[in-house]
DOPAKOL-164787 format. One line per 5 residues: for each residue y, x, z of C-alpha. Coordinates in steps of 0.2 Angstrom, whole numbers, plus 5000, padded with zeros to 4 digits. Layout:
<tordos>
Y X Z  ...
</tordos>
This chain:
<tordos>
4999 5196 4944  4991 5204 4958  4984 5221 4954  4973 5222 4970  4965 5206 4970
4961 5210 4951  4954 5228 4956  4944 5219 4970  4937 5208 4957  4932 5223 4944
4925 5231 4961  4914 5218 4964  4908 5218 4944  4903 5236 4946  4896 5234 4963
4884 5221 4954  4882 5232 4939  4876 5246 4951  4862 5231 4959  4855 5227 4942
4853 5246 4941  4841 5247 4955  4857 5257 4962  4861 5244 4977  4852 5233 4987
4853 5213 4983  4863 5203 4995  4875 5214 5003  4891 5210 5013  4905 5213 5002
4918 5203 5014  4923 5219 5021  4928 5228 5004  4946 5228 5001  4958 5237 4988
4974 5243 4993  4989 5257 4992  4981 5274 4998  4990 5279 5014  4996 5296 5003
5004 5290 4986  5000 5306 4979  4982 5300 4979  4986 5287 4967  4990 5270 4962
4976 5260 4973  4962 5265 4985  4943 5255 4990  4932 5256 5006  4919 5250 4996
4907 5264 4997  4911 5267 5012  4907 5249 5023  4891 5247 5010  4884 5264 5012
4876 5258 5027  4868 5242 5024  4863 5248 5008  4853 5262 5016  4865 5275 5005
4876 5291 5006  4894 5285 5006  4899 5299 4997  4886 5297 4983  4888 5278 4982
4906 5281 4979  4902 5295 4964  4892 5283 4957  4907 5266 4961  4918 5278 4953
4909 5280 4937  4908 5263 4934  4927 5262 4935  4931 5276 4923  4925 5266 4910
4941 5253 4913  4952 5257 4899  4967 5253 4914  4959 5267 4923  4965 5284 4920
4957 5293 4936  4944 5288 4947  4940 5301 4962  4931 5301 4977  4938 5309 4992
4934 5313 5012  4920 5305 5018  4918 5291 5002  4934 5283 4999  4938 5280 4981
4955 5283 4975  4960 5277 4956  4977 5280 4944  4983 5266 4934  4987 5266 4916
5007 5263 4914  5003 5250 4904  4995 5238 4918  5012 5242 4929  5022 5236 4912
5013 5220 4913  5017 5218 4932  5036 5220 4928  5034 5209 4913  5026 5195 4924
5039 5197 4934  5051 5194 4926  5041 5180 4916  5037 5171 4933  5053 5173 4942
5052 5164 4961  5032 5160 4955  5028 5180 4957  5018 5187 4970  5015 5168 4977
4998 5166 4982  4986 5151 4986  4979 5154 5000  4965 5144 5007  4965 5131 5022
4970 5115 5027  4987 5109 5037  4995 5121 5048  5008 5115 5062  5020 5129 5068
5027 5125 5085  5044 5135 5088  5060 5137 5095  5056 5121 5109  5068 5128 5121
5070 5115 5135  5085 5101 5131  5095 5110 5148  5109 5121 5138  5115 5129 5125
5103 5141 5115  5101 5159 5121  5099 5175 5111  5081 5175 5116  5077 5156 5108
5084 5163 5092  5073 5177 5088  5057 5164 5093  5068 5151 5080  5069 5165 5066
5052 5172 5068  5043 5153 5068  5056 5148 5052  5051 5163 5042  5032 5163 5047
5034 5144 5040  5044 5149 5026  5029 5165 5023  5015 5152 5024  5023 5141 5012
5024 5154 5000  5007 5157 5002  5001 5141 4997  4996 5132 5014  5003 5116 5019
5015 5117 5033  5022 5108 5046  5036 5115 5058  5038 5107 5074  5049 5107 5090
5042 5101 5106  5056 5092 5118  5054 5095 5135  5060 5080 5142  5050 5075 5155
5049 5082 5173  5061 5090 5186  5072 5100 5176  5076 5086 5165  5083 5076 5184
5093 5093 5187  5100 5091 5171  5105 5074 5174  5114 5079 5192  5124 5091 5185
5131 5079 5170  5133 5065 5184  5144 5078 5193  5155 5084 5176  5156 5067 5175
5165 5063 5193  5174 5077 5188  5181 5070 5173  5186 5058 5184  5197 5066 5192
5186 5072 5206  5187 5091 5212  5168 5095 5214  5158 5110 5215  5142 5116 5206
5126 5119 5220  5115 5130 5220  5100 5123 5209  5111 5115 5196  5116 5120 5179
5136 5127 5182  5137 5130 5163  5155 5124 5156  5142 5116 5142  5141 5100 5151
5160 5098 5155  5161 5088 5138  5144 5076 5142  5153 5073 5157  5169 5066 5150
5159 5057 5136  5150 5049 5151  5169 5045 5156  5174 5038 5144  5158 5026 5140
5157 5017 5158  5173 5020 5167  5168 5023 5186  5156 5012 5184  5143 5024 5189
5152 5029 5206  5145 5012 5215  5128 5014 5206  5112 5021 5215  5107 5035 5210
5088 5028 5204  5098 5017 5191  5110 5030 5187  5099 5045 5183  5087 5037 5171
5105 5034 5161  5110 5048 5161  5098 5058 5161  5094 5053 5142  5111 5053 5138
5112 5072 5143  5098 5077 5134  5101 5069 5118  5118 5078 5121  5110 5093 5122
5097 5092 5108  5112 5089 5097  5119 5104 5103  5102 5114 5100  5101 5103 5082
5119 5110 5078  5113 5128 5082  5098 5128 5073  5107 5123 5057  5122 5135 5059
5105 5150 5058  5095 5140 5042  5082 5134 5055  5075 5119 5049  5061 5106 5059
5050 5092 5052  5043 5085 5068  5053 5084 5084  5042 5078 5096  5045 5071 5114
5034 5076 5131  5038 5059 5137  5028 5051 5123  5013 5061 5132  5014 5048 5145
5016 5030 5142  5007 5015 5147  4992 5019 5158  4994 5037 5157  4998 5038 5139
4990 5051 5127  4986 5062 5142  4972 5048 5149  4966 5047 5133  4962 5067 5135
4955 5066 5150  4945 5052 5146  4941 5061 5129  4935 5077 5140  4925 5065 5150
4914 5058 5138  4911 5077 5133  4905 5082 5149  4919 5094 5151  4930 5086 5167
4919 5091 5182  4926 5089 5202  4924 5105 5211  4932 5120 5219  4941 5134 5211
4939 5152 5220  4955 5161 5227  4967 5169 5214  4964 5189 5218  4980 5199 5227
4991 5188 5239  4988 5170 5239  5002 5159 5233  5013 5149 5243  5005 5131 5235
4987 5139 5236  4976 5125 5241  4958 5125 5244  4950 5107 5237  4942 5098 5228
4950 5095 5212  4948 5089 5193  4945 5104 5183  4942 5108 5164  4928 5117 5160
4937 5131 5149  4929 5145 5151  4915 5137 5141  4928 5140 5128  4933 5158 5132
4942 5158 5145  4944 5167 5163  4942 5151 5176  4941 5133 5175  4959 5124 5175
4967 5111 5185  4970 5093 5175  4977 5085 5192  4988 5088 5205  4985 5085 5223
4999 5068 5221  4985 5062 5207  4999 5066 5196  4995 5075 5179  4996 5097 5176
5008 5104 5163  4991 5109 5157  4984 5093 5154  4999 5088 5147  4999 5103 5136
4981 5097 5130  4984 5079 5124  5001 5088 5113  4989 5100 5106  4975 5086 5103
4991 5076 5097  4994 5089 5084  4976 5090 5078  4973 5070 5076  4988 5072 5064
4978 5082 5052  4984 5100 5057  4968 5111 5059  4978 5128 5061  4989 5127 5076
5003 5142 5080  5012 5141 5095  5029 5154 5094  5033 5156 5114  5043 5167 5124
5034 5181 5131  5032 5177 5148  5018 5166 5143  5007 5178 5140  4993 5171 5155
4995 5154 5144  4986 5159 5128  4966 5162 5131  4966 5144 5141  4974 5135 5128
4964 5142 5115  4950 5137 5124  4959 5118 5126  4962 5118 5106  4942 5122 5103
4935 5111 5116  4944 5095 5110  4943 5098 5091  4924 5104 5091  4927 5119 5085
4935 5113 5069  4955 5118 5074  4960 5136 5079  4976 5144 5089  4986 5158 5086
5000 5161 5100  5014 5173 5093  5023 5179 5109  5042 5186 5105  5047 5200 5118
5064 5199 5125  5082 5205 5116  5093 5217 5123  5111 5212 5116  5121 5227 5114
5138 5231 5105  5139 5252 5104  5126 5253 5115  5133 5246 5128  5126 5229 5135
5133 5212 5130  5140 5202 5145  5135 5186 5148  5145 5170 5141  5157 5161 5152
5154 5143 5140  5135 5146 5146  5137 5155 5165  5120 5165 5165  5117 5170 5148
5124 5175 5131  5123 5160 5119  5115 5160 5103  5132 5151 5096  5141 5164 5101
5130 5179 5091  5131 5169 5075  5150 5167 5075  5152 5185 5078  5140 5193 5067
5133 5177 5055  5118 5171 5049  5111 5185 5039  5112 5199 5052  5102 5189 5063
5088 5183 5052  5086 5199 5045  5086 5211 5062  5074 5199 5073  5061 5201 5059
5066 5219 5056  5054 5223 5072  5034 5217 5076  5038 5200 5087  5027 5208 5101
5040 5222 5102  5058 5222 5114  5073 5222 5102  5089 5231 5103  5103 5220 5093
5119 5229 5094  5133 5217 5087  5141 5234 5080  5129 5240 5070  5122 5224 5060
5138 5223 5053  5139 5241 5045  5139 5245 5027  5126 5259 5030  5110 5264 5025
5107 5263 5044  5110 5245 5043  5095 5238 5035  5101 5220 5032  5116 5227 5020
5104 5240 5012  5092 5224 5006  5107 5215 5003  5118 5228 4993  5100 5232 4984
5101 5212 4974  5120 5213 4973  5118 5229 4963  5104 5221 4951  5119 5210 4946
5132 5223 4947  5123 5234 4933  5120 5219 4923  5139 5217 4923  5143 5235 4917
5128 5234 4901  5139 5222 4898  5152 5229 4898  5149 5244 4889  5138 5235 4878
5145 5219 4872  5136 5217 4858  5120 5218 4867  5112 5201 4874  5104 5207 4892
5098 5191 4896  5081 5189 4906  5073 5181 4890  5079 5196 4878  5074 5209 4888
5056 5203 4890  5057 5201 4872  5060 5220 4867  5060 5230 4882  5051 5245 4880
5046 5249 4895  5035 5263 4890  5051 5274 4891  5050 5272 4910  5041 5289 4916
5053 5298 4927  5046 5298 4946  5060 5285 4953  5055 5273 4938  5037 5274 4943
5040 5272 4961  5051 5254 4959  5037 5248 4947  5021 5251 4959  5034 5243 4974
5035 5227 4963  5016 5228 4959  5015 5229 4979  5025 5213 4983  5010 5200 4980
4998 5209 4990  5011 5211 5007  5016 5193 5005  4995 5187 5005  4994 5201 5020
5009 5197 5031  5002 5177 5025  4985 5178 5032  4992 5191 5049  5005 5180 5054
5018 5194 5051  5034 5192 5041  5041 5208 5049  5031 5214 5035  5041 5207 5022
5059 5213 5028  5050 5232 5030  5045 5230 5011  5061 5225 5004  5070 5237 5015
5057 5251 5006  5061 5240 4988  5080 5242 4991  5077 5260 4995  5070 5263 4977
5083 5255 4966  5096 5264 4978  5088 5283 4974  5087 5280 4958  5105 5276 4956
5111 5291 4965  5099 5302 4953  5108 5295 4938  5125 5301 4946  5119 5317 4945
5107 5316 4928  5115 5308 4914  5102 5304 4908  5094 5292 4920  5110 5282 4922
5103 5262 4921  5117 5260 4909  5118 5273 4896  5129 5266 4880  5121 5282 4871
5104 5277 4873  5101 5257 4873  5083 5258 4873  5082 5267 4890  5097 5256 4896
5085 5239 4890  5069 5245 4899  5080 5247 4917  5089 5235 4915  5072 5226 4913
5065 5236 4928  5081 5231 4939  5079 5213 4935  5060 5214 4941  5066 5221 4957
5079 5210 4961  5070 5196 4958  5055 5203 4970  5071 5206 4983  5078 5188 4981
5060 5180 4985  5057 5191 5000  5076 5189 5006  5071 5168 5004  5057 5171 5014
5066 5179 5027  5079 5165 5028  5092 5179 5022  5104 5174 5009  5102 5185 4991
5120 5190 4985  5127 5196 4969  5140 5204 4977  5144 5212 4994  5160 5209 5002
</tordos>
């Protein structure tokens, strides 16, 4: 039961009632007309625009079109106040009973409320795709989480999804991998060697190395190095993928697709010669000259004749590159045939969750993804700043296992799953994040994750005490729908928890169709808020205790209300990827 997309239709039925009155113009726009919370809960229960984008188009006054909306509505037996305020936006109060019905929806639909259908065809989610070279960082697991729930946030809404991996393994960090194994691996045999500059020192590969050992002996001593490194170079990254696999799981993130760069390019150029030829045929592949980046030229500048791209047909700032100077292919004509790749399987909405120092990367392949699909697929690139690992304030230093960095490993079995999740989508992606290792573990109200947490632990917590007090009572979620009177919920906290839940299916559709699933961890840390105040007013007031042995009818109707609530926290938490406990420990 969504209360705004129901108060969006009835705004449409009196925007047609005011056209058959002669009141409104035929044929106007309402794409713009939404119904939401007003930003000032005092104002009331729901709030429109619609007088306010239509007056001008209909040629009215925005404060008289709303007078006139908001006499239509006050003939709504669910409406109890229709008002029009500032310049023409229309604020309305709710009859209890419509946010009765939200409560008893919820607790009739259980893990089915606030789920939307959203339309649209297949949606790939690329994420996480940190190159098969080490152990994940820190930084890889806040792109992992935020791609996992924006998956998980667009299941709920409906679409079909797709999460996928991209492997980078082809090109020349893939060789430098496969040196540095070769040398853990002479050093497994007994060898005293010593890491150069350029390769991977990490104590990760120490155990590739003896597995390499182990398999051929010295075998690999006498062998040259161009039959060697093939070898080992896929031995080292299948190595390391399972590492990154094991990882993955240890945090809840899950893949469908895990998909190799080196399929790009097979047998006469593989899926990248079919692009360009592709681009070809679509007049979109021209030989010419590109002008002179602005500032100080790089060191690789050259000025010649090349095969470009014609991208800025497609929005973007200069025509790019497909081949290199050796006739060999661009990372960005690589990165076209993957994204092509994607579309011919049937995904039309494309989402790429990258670090953010690929910022320059997003308008031209935007422009890629429009000019091989026609126009028919679309791009959205979620860039996740950096993470600044701290423990009391203080920074975290780096990982001897790793060498250069802090390892995602490492985080987990220090502060687990949960804290992670919950923390990296605590904040806006786009934003830097603090994680101190101190403070995700604390049992505060500082500590968002245990708030939400302790919030559904004590949905089940209360349900033990009724039971408790009240044995002869039967509290299931069955009986309480049955008789709950839930017209006895009027004190303030009471109404705040059920416009919270009424809230839930609208900021799931939102956070849905923005790509934005920080939304959902700032609702339900607002939705835990609610259930702890009103607690700590029934320590003081007797009467609002949830559990009252001297008055079950209250006791039935919050206990009712509680359910509702929890259940609302337990589907958010499972979009989040954050575990819904009954009891905190």
């Amino acid at each position: 039961m969504n209360i705004f997309a129901l108060f969006e239709a009835r705004m449409r039925e009196a925007l047609e009632s005011l056209t058959r009155s002669g009141t409104l113009p035929p044929g106007l726009d309402l794409s713009r007309v939404v119904v939401e919370p007003p930003r000032d809960p005092s104002h009331g229960d729901l709030a429109t625009n619609a007088a306010l984008v239509l007056a001008k188009e209909a040629k009215a006054n925005p404060k008289a079109l709303g007078e006139a909306l908001a006499a239509e509505l006050r003939g709504d037996v669910r409406v109890t106040e229709a008002s029009v305020a500032g310049p023409g936006f229309i604020n309305l109060r709710l009859a209890p009973g419509v946010f009765h019905d939200v409560v008893r929806a919820a607790l009739t639909e259980g893990e089915a409320f606030g789920k939307a259908k959203l339309p649209g065809g297949r949606v790939n989610i690329e994420y996480v795709s940190a190159n098969p070279t080490g152990p994940m960082h820190v930084g890889h697991g806040r792109g992992a989480v935020f791609g996992d729930a924006l998956a998980n946030l667009l299941a709920a809404a409906g679409r079909d999804v797709t999460r996928e991996y991209y492997i980078n393994d082809a090109g020349a960090q893939v060789d430098v991998l496969a040196r540095s194994a070769y040398l853990r691996y002479r050093e497994a045999l007994g060898e005293a060697v010593t890491i150069p500059e350029g390769l991977y020192p990490g104590d990760y590969l120490k155990p590739v190395g003896e597995k390499l050992a182990e398999l051929h002996g010295r075998a690999l001593l006498d062998t040259p190095e161009a039959e060697w490194l093939p070898l080992v170079r896929r031995f080292a990254i299948d190595a390391m993928m399972d590492t990154i696999r094991a990882d993955l799981a240890a945090i809840g993130i899950r893949h469908d697709v895990f998909f190799s760069e080196a399929t790009l390019q097979g047998e006469n150029g593989g899926k990248v010669a079919e692009l360009l030829g592709a681009l070809r045929e679509k007049g979109l592949v021209y030989e010419g000259r590109l002008p002179p980046p602005k500032g100080q030229l790089p060191e690789d500048w050259e000025d010649r004749e090349q095969t470009l791209f014609r991208s800025t047909d497609f929005g973007d700032d200069v025509d790019r590159p497909l081949l290199k100077s050796d006739g060999s292919y661009t990372y960005f004509a690589s990165d076209i045939a993957y994204h092509r790749d994607k579309w011919l399987r049937g995904a039309d909405e494309l989402i790429d969750v990258l670090g953010a120092d690929h910022g320059g990367y997003v308008k031209r392949m935007q422009a890629a993804v429009k000019a091989v699909s026609d126009g028919r697929a679309s791009l959205d690139v979620k860039l996740c700043q950096l993470v600044r690992l701290l423990r009391a304030g203080e920074p975290v230093k780096m990982s001897k296992r790793a060498g250069e960095f802090v390892t995602l490993r490492d985080v987990i079995d220090e502060v687990g799953r949960d804290a992670i999740r919950f923390m990296m989508l605590y904040r806006k992606n786009d934003a830097t994040l603090d994680f101190d290792l101190a403070k995700v573990v604390e049992q505060s109200k500082d500590n968002p994750v245990f708030y939400v947490q302790y919030g559904h632990a004590r949905r089940f917590s209360v349900m033990r005490q009724a039971r408790e007090a009240l044995p002869d009572e039967d509290f299931s979620r069955e009986a309480l729908l049955g008789d709950a009177d839930l017209s006895v919920l009027t004190d303030p906290g009471e109404v705040e928890m059920m416009r919270l839940i009424a809230q839930y299916p609208r900021v799931l559709e939102s956070a849905a169709v923005a790509h934005e699933p920080h939304r959902i961890a700032f609702y339900l840390y607002e939705l835990a808020s609610s259930l702890h105040s009103f607690w700590n007013k029934g320590k003081d007031l007797p009467q609002l205790r949830i559990v009252n042995p001297t008055d079950r009818k209250s006791t039935r109707a919050r206990l009712a209300l509680v359910e509702a609530l929890g259940g609302v926290l337990a589907s958010g938490l499972s979009v989040l990827g954050v575990t819904a406990p009954e009891e905190m420990r």
